[in-house]
C-alpha positions in Angstrom: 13.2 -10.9 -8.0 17.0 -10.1 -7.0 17.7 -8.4 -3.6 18.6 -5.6 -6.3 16.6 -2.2 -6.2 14.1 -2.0 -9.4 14.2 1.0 -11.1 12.9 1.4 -14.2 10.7 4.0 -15.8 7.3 2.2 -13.4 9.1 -0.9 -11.6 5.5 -2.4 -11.9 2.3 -1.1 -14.0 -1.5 -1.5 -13.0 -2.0 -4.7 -14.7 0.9 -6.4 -12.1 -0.1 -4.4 -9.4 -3.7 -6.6 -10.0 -1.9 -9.9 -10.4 -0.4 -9.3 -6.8 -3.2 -7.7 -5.3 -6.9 -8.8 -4.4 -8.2 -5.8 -4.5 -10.6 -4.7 -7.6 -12.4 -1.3 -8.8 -12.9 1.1 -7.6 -10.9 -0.7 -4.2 -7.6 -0.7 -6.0 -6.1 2.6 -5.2 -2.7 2.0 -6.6 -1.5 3.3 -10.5 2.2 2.3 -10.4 5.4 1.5 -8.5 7.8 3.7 -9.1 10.8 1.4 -7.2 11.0 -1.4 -5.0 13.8 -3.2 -2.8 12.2 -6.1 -2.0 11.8 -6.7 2.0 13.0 -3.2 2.2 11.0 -0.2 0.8 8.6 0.7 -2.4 7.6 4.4 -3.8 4.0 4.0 -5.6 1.6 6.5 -6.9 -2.1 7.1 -6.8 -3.2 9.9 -9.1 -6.5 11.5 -8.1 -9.3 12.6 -9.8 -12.5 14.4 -10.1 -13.7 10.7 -11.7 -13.5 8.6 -9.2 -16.7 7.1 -7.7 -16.9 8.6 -3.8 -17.1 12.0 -5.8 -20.0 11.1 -7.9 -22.3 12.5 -5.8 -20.6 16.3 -6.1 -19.9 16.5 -2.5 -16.6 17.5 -0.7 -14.1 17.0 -2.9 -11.6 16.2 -0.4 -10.3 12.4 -0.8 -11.7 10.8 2.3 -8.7 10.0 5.2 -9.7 6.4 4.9 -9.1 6.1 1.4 -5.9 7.9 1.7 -4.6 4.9 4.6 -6.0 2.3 2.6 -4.2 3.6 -0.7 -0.9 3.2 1.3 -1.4 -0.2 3.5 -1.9 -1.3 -0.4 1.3 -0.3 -1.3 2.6 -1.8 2.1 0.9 -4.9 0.8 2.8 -4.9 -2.3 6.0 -4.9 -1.0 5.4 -7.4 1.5 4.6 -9.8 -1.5 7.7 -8.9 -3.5 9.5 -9.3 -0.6 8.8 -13.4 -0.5 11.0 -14.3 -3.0 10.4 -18.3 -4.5 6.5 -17.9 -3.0 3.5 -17.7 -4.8 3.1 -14.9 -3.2 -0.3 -15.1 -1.3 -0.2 -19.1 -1.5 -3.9 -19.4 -0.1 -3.4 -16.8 2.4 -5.2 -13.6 3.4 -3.8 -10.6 3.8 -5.1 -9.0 7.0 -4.5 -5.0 8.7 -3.6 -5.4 12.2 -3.3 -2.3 13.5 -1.9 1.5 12.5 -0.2 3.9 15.0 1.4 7.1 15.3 -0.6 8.5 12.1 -1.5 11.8 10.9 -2.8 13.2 8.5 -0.7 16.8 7.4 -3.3 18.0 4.4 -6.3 17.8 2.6 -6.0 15.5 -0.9 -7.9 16.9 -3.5 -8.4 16.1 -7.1 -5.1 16.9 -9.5 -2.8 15.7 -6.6 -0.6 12.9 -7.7 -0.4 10.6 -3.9 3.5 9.2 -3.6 3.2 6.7 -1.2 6.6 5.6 0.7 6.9 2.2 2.5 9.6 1.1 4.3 9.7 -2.4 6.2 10.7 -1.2 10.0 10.3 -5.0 10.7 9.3 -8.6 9.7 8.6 -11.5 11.7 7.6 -14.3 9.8 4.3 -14.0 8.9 3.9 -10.7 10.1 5.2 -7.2 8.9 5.6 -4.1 10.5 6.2 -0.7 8.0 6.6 2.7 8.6 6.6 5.6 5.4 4.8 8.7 4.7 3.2 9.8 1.7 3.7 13.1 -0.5 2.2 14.8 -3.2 4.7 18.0 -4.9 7.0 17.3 -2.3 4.7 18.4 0.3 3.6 15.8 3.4 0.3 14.5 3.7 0.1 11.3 5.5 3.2 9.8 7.8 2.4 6.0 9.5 4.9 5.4 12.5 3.6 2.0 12.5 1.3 -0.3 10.6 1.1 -4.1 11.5 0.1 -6.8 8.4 -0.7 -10.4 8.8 -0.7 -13.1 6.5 -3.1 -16.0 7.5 -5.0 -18.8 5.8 -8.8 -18.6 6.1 -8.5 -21.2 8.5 -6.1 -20.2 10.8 -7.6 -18.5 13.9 -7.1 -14.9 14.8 -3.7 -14.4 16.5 -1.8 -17.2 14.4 -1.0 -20.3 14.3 -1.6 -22.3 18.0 
């Protein structure tokens, strides 16, 4: 990757967004990224729909909160990989959540709402990230992070880093 912003029609489509990330169905709850400036920001997009598993039961039909975080701390996680260049990315490492703060939720996501996530690295410290962002759907705010913390650790590393 250059230091360049991507843009092209979808910067990166599902099948790359599963060669960076761990996650699987139906736990992978990102459909594209739109642009990326790696070690800087992403845009991605979740599209939602009536489909999806956690409505098969013809409950609420409001996407679940946690869903909604976890759908952006992917896209956080995305953009913390692209922004290693010369790295195999996870190189035997986990990626971990640390912690979230300053979030709220603005509005219920329901199906036919298209989720634009925006991530934007507020700071990174080795092998730890801070991001901030918010994420849209028509223009309208649903979700804002002030701060979420990520960790990258091998499975052998104890909790709080290296000693």
């Amino acid at each position: 990757m250059t230091d360049a912003v991507i843009r092209k029609p979808a910067a990166l489509e599902a099948d790359a967004i599963r060669a960076l990330l761990p996650h699987r169905f139906p736990m992978l709850l990102l459909d594209r990224v739109l642009e990326v400036e790696p070690g800087q920001r992403l845009t991605a997009v979740k599209a939602i729909t009536a489909n999806e598993p956690w409505y098969a039961d013809g409950g609420d039909p409001g996407y679940q909160p946690v869903l909604l975080i976890e759908s952006w701390g992917q896209a956080a996680g995305v953009l913390a990989l692209l922004s290693e260049p010369g790295t195999d990315l996870l190189d035997g490492r986990v990626m971990l959540f640390g912690s979230m703060s300053g979030v709220e939720i603005h509005r219920r996501v329901l199906p036919g709402d298209v989720l634009e996530h925006r991530v934007k690295v507020f700071r990174s410290l080795g092998d730890t990230v801070i991001f901030e962002g918010e994420c849209v759907t028509a223009g309208e705010p649903v979700l804002t992070v002030n701060r979420m913390v990520m960790a990258f650790r091998t499975p052998d590393e104890p909790p709080g880093g290296r000693r």
